[in-house]
C-alpha positions as CSV (number, residue, x, y, z in Angstrom):
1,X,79.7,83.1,101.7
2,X,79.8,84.7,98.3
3,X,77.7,87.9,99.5
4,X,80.5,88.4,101.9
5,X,83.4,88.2,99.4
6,X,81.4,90.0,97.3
7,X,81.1,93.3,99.6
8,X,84.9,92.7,101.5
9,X,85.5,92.8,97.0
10,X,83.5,96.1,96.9
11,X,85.1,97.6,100.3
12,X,88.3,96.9,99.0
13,X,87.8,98.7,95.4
14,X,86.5,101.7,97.2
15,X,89.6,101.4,99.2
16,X,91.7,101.6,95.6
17,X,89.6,104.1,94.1
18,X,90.5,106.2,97.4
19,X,94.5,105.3,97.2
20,X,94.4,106.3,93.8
21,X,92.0,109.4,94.5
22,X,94.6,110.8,97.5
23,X,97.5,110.3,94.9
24,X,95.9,112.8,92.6
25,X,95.2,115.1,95.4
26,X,98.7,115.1,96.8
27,X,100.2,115.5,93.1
28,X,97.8,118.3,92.7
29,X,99.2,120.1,95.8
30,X,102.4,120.0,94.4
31,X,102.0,121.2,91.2
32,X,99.2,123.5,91.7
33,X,100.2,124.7,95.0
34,X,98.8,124.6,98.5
35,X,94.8,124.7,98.8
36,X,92.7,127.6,100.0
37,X,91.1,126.6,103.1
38,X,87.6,125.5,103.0
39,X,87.8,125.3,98.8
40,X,86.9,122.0,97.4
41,X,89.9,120.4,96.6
42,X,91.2,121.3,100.4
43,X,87.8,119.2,101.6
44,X,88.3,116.4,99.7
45,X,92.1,115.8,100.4
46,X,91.4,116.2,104.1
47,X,88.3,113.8,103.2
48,X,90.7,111.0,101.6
49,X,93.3,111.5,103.7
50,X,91.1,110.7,107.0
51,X,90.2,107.5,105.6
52,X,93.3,106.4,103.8
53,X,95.7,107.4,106.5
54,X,94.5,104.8,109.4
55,X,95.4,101.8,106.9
56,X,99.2,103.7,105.6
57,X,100.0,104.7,108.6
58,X,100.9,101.5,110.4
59,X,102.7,100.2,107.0
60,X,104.5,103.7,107.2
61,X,106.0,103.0,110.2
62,X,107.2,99.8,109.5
63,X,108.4,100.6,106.0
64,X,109.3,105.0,106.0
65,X,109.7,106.5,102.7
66,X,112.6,106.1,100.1
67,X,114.7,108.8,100.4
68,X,116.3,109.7,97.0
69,X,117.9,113.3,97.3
70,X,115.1,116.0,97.5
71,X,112.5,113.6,96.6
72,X,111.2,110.9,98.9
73,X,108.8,107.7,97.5
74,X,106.3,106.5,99.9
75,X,106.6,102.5,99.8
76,X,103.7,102.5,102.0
77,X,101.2,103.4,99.4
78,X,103.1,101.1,97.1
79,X,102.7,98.1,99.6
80,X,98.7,98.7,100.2
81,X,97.8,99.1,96.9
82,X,99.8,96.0,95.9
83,X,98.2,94.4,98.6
84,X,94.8,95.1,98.0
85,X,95.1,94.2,93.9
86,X,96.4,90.4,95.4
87,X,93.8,90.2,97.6
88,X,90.5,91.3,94.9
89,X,92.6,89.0,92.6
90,X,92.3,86.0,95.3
91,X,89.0,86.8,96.3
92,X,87.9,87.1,92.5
């Protein structure tokens, strides 16, 4: 039993290293502006996005995005990465 916590542990890090990987893409869209298509930066935010989007989407919908003026917070990513540090932390 140990070998499987141990690789659902090391599936879920990826997952965090991934979440935190697709934040630093998005921000660098919007402060560095759109991405050529094809360049590096546009492959691996269409990379992170295909496999981080199946597991926000579905906590998207039931929880949209904080609207706050111009700017809108996505609680999704908030809840999932929460989520996932509770359940390394349990699995330990």
């Amino acid at each position: 039993m140990g070998l499987v916590l141990g690789i659902v542990s090391l599936v879920l890090l990826l997952m965090q290293v991934l979440l935190i990987a697709r934040a630093v893409l998005d921000w660098s869209v919007v402060l560095a502006g759109p991405t050529a298509h094809g360049s590096v930066r546009s492959r691996l935010l269409t990379g992170v996005r295909a496999v981080t989007e199946p597991i926000l989407a579905p906590v998207r919908r039931a929880l949209p995005p904080l609207r706050l003026g111009g700017m809108a917070i996505d609680l999704a990513f908030i809840v999932v990465f929460v989520a996932i540090v509770i359940l390394r932390a349990v699995i330990g």
